[in-house]
Gaussian input, Z-matrix of N, CA and C with variables (Angstrom, degrees):
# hf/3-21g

backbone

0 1
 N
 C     1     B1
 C     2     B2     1     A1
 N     3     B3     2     A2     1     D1
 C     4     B4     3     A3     2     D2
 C     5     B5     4     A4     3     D3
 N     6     B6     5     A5     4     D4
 C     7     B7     6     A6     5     D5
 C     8     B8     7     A7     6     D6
 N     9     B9     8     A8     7     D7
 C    10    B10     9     A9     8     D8
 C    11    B11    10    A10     9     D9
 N    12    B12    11    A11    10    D10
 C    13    B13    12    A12    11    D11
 C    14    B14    13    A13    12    D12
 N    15    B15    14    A14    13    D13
 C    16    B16    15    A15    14    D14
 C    17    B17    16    A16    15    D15
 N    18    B18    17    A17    16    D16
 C    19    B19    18    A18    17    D17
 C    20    B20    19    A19    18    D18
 N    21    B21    20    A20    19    D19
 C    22    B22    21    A21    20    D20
 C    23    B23    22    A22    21    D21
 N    24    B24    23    A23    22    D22
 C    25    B25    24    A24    23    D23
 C    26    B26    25    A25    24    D24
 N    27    B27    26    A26    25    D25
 C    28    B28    27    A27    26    D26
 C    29    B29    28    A28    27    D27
 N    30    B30    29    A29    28    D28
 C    31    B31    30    A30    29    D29
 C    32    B32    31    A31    30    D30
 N    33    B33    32    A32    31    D31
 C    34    B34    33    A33    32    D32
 C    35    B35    34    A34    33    D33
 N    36    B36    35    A35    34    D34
 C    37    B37    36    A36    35    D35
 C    38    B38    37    A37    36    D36
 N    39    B39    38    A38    37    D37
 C    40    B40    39    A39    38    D38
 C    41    B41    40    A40    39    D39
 N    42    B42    41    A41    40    D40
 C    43    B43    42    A42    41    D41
 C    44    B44    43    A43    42    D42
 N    45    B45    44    A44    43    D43
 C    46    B46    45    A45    44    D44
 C    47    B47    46    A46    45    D45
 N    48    B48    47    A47    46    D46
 C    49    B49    48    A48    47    D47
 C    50    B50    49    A49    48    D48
 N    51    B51    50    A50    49    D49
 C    52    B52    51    A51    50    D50
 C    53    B53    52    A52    51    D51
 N    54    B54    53    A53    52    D52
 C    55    B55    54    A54    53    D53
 C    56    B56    55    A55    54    D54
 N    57    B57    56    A56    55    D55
 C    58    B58    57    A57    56    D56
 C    59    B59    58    A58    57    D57
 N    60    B60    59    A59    58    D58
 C    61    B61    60    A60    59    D59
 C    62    B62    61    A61    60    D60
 N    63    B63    62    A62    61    D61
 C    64    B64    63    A63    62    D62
 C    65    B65    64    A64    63    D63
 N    66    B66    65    A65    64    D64
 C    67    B67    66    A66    65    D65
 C    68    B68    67    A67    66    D66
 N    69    B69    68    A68    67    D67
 C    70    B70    69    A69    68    D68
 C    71    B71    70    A70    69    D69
 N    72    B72    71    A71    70    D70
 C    73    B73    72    A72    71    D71
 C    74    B74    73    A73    72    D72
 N    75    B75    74    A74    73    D73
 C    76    B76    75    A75    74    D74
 C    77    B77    76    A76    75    D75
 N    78    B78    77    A77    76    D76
 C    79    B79    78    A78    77    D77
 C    80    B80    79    A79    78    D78
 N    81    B81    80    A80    79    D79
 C    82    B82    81    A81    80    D80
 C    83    B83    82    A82    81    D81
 N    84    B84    83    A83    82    D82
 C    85    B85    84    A84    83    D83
 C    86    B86    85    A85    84    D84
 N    87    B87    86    A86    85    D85
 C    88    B88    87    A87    86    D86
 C    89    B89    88    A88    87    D87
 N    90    B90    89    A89    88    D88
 C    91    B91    90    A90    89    D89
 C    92    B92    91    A91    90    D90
 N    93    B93    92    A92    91    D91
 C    94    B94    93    A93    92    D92
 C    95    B95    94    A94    93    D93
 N    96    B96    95    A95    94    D94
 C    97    B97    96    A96    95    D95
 C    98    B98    97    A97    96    D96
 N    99    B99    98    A98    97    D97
 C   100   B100    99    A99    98    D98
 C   101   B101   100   A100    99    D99
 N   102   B102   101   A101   100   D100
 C   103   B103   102   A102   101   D101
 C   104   B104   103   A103   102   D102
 N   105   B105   104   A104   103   D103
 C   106   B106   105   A105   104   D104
 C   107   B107   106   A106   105   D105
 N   108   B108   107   A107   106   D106
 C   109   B109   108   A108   107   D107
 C   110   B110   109   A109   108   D108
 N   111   B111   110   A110   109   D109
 C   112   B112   111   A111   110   D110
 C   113   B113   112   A112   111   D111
 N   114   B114   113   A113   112   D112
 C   115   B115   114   A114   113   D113
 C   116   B116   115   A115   114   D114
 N   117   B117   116   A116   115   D115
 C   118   B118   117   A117   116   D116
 C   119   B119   118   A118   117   D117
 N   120   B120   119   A119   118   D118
 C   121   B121   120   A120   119   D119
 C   122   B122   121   A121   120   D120
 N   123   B123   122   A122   121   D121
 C   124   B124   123   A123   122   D122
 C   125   B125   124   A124   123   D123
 N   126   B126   125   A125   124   D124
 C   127   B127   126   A126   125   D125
 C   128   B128   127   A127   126   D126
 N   129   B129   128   A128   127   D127
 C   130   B130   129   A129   128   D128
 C   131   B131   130   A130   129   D129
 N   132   B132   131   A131   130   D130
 C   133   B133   132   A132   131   D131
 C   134   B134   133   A133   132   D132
 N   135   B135   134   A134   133   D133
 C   136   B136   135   A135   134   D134
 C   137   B137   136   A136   135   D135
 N   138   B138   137   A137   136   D136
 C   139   B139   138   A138   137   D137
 C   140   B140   139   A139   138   D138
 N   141   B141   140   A140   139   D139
 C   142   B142   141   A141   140   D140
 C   143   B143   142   A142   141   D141
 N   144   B144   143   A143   142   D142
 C   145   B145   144   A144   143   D143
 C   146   B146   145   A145   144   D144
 N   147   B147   146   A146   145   D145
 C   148   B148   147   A147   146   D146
 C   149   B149   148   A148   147   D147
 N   150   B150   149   A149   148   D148
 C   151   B151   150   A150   149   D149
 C   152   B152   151   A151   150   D150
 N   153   B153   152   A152   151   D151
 C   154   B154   153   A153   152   D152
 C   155   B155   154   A154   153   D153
 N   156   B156   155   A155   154   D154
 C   157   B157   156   A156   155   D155
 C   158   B158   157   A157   156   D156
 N   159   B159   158   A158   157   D157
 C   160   B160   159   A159   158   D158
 C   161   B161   160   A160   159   D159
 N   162   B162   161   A161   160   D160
 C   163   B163   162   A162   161   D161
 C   164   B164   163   A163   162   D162
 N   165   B165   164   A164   163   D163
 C   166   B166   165   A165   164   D164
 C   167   B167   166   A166   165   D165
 N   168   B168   167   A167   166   D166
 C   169   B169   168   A168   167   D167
 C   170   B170   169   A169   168   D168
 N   171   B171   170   A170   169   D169
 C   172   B172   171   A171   170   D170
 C   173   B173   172   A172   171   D171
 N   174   B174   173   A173   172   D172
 C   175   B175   174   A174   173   D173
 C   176   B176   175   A175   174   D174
 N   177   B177   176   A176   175   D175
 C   178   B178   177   A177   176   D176
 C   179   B179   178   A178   177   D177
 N   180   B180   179   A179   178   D178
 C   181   B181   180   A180   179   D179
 C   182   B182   181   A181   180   D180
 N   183   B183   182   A182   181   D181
 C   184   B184   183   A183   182   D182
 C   185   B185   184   A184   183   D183
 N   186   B186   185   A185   184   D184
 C   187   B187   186   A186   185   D185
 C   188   B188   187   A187   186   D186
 N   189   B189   188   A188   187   D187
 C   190   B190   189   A189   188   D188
 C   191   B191   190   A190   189   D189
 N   192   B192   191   A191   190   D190
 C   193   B193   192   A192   191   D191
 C   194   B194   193   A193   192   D192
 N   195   B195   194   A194   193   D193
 C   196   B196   195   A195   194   D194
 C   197   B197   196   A196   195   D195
 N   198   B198   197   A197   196   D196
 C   199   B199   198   A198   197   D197
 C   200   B200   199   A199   198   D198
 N   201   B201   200   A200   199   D199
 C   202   B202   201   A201   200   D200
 C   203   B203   202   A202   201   D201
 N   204   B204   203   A203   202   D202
 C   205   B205   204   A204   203   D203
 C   206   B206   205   A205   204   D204
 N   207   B207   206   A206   205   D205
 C   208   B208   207   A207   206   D206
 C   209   B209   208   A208   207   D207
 N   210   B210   209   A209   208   D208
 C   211   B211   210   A210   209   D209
 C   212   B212   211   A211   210   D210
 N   213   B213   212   A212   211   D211
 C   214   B214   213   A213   212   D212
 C   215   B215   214   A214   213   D213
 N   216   B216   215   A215   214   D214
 C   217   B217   216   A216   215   D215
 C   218   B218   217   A217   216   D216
 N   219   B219   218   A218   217   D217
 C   220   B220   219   A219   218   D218
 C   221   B221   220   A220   219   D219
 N   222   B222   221   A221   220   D220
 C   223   B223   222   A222   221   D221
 C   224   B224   223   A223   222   D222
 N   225   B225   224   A224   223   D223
 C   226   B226   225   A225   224   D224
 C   227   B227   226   A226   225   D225
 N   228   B228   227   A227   226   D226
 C   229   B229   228   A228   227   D227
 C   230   B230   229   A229   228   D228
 N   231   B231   230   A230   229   D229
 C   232   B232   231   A231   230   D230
 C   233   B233   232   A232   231   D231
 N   234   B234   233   A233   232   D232
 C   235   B235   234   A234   233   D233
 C   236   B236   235   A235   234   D234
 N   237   B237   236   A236   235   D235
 C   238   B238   237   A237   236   D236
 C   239   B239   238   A238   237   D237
 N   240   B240   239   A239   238   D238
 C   241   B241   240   A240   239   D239
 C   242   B242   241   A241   240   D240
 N   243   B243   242   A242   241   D241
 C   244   B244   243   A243   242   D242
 C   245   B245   244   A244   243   D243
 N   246   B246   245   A245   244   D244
 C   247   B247   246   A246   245   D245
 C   248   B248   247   A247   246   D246
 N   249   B249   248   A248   247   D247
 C   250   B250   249   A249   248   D248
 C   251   B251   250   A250   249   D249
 N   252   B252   251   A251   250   D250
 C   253   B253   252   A252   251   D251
 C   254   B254   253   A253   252   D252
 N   255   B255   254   A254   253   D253
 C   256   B256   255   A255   254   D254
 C   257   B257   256   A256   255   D255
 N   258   B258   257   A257   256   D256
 C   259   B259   258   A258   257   D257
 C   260   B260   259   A259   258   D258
 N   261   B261   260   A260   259   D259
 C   262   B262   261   A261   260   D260
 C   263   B263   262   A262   261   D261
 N   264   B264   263   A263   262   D262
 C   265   B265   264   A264   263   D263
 C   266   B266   265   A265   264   D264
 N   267   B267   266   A266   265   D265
 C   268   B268   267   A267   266   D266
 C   269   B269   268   A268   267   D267
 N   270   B270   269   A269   268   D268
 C   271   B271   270   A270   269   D269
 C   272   B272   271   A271   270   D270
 N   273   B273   272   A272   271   D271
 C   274   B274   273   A273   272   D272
 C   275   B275   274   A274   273   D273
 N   276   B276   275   A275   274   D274
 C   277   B277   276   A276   275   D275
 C   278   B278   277   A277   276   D276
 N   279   B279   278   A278   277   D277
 C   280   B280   279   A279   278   D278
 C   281   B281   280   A280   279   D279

   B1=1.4506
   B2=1.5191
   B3=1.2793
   B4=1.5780
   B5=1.2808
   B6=1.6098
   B7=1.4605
   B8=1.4728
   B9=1.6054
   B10=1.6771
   B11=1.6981
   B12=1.5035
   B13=1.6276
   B14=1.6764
   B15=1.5967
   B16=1.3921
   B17=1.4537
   B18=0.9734
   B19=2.0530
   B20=1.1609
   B21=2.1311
   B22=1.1275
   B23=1.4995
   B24=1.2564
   B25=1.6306
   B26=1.3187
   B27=1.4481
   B28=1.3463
   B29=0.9978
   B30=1.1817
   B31=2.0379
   B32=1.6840
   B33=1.0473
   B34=1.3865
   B35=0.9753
   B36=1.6786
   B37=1.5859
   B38=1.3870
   B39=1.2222
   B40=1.4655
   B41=1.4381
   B42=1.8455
   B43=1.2007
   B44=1.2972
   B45=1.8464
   B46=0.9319
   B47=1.8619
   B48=1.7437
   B49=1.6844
   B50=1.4361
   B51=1.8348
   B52=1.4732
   B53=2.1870
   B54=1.1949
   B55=1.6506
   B56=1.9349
   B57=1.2290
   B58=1.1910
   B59=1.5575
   B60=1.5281
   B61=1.5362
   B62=1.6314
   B63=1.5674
   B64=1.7152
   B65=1.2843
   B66=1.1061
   B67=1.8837
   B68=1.1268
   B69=1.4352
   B70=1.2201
   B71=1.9041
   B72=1.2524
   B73=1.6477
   B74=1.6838
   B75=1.0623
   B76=1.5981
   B77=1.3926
   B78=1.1494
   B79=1.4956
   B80=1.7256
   B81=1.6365
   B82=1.6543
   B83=2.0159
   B84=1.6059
   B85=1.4827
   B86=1.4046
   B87=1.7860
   B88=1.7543
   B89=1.4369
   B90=1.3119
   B91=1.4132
   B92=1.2955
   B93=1.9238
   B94=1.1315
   B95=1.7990
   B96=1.0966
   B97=1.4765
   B98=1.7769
   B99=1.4644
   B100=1.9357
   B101=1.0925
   B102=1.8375
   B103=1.1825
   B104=1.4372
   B105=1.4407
   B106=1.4677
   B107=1.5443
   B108=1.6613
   B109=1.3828
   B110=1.3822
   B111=1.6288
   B112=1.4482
   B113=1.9628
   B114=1.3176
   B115=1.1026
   B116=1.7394
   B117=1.1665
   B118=1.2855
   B119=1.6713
   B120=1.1486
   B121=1.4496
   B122=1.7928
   B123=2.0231
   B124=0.8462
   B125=1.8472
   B126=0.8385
   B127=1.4279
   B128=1.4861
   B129=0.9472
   B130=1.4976
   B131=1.0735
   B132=1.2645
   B133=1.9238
   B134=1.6440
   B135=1.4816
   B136=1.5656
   B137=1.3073
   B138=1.4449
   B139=1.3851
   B140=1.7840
   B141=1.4303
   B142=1.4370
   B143=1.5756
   B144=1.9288
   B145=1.5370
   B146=1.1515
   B147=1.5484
   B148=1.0331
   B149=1.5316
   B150=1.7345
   B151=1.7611
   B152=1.1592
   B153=1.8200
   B154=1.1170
   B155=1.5527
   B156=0.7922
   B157=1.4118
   B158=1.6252
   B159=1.5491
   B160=1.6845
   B161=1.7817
   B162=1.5059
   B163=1.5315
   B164=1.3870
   B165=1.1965
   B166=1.6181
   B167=2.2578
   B168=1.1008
   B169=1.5197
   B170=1.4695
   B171=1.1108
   B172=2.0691
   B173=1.7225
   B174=1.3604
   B175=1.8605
   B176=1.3467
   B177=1.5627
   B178=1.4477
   B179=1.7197
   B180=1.9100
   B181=1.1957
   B182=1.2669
   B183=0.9180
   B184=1.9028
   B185=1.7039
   B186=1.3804
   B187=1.1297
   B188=1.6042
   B189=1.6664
   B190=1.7834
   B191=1.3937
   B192=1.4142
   B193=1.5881
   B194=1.6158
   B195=1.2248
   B196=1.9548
   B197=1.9073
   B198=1.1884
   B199=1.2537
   B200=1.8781
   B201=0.8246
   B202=1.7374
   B203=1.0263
   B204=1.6926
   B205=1.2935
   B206=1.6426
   B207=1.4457
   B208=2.0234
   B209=1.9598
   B210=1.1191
   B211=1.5557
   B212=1.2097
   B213=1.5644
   B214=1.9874
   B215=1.6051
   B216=1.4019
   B217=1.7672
   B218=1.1358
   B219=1.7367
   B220=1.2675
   B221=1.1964
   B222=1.1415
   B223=1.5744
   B224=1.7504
   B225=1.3501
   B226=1.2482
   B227=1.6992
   B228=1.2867
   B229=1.4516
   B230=1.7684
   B231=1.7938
   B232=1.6709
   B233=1.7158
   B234=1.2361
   B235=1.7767
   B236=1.5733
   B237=1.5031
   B238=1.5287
   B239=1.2429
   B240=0.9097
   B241=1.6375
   B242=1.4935
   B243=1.8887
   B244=2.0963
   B245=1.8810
   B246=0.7963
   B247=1.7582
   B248=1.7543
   B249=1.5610
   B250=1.2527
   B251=1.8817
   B252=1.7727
   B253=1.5042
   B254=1.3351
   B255=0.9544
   B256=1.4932
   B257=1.7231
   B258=1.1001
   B259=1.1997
   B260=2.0262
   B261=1.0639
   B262=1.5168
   B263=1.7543
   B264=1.5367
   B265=1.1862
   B266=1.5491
   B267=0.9803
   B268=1.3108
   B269=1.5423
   B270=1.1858
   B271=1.7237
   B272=2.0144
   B273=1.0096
   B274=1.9091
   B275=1.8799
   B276=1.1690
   B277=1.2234
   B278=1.4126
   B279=1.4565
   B280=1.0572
   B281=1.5757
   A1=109.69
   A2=119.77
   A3=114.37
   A4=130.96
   A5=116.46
   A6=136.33
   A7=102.22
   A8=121.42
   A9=123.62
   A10=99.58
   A11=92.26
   A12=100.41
   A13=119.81
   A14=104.29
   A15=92.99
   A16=130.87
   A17=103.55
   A18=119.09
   A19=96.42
   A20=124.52
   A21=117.25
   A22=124.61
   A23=121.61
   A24=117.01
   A25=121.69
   A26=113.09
   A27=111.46
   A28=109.39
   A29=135.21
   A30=137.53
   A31=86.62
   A32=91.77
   A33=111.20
   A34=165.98
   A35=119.91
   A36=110.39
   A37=113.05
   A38=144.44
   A39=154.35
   A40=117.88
   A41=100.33
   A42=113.50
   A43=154.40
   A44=121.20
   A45=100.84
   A46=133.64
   A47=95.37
   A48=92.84
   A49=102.07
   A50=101.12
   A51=114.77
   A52=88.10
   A53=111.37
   A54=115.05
   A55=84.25
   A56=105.09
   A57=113.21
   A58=100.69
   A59=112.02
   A60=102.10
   A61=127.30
   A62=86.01
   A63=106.02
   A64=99.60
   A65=141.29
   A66=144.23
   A67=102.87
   A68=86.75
   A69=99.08
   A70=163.04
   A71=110.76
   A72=121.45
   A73=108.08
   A74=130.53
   A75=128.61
   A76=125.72
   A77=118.66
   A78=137.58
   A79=95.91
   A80=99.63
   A81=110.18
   A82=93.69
   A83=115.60
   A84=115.71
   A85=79.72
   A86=87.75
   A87=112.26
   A88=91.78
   A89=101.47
   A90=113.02
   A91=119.06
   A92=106.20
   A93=126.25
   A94=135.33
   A95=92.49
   A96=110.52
   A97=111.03
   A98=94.11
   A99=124.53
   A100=83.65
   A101=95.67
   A102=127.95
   A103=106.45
   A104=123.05
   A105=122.77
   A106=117.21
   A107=101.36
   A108=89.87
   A109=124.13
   A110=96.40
   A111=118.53
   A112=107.96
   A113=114.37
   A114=114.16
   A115=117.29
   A116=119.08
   A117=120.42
   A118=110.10
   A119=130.22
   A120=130.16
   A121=116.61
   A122=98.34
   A123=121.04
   A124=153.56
   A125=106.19
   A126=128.61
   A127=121.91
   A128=137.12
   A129=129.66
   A130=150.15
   A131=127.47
   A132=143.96
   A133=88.84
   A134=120.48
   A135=96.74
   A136=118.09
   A137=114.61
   A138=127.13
   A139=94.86
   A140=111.97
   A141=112.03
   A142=93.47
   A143=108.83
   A144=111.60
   A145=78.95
   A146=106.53
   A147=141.52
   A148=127.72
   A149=111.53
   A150=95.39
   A151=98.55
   A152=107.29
   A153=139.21
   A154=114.59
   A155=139.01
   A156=161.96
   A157=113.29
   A158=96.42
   A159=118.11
   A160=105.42
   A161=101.86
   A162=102.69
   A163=113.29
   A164=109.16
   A165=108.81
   A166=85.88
   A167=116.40
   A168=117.00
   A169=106.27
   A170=110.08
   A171=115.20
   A172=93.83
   A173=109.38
   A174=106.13
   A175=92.52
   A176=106.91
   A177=110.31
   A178=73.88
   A179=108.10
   A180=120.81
   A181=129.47
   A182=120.75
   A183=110.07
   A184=113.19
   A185=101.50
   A186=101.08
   A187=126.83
   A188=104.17
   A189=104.70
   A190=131.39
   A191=120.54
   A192=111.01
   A193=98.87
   A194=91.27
   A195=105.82
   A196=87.27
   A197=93.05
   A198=127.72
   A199=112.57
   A200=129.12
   A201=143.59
   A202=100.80
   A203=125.94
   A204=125.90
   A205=97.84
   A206=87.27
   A207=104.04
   A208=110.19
   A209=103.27
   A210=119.23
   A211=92.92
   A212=102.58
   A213=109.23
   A214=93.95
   A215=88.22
   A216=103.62
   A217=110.26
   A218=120.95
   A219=127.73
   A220=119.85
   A221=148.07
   A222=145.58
   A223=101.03
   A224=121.40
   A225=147.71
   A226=115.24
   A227=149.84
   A228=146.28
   A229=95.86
   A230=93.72
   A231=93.74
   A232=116.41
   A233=85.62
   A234=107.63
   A235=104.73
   A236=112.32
   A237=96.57
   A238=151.43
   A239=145.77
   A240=160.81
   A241=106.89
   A242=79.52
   A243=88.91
   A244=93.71
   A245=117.70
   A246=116.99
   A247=89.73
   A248=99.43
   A249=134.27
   A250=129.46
   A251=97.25
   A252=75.81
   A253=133.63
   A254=131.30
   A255=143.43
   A256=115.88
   A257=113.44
   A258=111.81
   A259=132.76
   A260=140.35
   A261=118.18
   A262=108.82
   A263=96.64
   A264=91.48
   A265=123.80
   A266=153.45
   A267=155.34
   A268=97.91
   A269=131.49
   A270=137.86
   A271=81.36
   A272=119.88
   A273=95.41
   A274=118.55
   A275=101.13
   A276=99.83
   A277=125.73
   A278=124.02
   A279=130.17
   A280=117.59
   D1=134.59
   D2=155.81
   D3=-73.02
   D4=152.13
   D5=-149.98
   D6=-67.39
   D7=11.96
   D8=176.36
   D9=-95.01
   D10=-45.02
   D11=-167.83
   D12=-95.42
   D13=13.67
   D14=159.63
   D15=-76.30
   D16=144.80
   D17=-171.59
   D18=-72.20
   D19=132.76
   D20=149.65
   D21=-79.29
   D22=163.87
   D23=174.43
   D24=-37.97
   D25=128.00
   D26=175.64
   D27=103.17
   D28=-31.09
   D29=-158.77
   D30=-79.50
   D31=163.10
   D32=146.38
   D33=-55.93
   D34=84.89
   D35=-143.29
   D36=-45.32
   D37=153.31
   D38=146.77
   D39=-144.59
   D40=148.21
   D41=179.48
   D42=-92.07
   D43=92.51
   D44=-152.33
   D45=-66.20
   D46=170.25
   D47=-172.16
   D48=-66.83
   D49=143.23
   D50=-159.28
   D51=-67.98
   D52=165.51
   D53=-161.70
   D54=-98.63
   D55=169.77
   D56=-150.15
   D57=-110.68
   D58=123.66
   D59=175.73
   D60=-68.58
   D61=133.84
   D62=-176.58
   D63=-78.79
   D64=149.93
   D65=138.85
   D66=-81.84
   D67=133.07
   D68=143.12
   D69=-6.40
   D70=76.29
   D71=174.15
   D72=-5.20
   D73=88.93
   D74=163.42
   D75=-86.25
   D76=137.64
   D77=-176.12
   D78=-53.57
   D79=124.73
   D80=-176.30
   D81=-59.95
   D82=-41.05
   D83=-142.89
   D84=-107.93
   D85=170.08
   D86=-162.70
   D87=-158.29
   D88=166.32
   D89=-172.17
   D90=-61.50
   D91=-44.31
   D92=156.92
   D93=-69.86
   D94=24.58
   D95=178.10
   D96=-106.98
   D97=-52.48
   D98=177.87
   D99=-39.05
   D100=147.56
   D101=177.85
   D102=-75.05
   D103=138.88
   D104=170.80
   D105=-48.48
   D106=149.73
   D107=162.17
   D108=-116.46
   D109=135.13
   D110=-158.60
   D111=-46.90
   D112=-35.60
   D113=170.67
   D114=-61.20
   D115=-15.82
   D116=165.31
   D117=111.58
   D118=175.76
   D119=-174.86
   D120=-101.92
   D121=125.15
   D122=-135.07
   D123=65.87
   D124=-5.27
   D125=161.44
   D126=-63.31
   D127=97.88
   D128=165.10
   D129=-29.70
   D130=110.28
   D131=-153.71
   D132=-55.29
   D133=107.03
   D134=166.67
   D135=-64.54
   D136=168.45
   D137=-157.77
   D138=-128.05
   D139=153.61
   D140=170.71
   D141=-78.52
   D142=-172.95
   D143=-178.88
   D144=-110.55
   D145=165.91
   D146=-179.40
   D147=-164.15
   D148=139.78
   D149=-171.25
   D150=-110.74
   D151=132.57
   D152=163.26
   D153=-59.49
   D154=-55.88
   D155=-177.66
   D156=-125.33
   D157=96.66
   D158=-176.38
   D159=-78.56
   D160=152.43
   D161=164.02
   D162=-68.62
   D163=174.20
   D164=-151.51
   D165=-132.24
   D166=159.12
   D167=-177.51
   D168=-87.49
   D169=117.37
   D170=-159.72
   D171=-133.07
   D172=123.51
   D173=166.55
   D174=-98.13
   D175=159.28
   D176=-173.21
   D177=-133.47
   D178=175.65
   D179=145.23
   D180=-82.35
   D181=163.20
   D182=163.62
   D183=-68.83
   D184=150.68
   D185=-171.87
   D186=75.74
   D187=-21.43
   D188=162.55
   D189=-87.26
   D190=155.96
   D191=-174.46
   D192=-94.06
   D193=154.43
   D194=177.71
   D195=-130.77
   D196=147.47
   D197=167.83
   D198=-96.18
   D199=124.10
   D200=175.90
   D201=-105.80
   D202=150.37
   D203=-167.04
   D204=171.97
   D205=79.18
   D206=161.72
   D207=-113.17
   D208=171.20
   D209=-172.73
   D210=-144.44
   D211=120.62
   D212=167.87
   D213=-119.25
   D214=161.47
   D215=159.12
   D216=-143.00
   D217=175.08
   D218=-156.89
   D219=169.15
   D220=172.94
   D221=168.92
   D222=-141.89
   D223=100.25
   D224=7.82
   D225=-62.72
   D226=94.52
   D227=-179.43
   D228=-23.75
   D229=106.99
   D230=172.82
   D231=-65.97
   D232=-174.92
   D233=-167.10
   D234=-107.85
   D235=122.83
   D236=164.83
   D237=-119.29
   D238=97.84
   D239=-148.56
   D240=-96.58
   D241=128.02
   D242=-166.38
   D243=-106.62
   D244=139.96
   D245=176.06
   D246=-124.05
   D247=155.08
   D248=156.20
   D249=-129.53
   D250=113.31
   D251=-162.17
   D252=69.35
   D253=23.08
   D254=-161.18
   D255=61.74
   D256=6.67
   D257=178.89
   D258=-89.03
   D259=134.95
   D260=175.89
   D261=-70.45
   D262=148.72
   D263=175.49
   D264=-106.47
   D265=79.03
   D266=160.19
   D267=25.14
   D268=114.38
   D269=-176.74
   D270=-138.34
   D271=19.33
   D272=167.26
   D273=-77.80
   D274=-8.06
   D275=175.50
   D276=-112.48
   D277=10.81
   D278=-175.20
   D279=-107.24

């Protein structure tokens, strides 16, 4: 009960009216509210890249091969380019 409708000693108990259901707070926005997307309908929100699976800190010897092994994603799916020394490395055969 609220601090108007409490009973002093002695009165008469009575029952107050049960309080009235509120609903639920609803989201002002809707799908159909959202701003279009400028790329057009159905087309895919591009995405920045990003690596899923980072290189890891590996010493090699000289003269040994190391294997590299990251996973990016993205929307356009980026491109990846390995350099050595400032150089590109030829990956057509791997």
């Amino acid at each position: 009960m609220r601090k108007a409708e409490t009973l002093k000693k002695g009165a008469d108990e009575a029952m107050a009216p049960p309080s009235p259901i509120i609903p639920r707070k609803r989201s002002k926005a809707s799908l159909e509210q959202a701003a279009p997307d400028p790329q057009g309908p159905g087309r895919p929100t591009p995405t920045p890249p990003v690596f899923i699976r980072k290189m890891r800190n590996a010493a090699v010897g000289t003269g040994c091969d190391i294997r590299l092994k990251v996973t990016v994603a993205g929307d356009p799916q980026p491109s990846l380019y390995w350099y050595h020394n400032e150089d590109l490395i030829n990956m057509e055969n791997q």
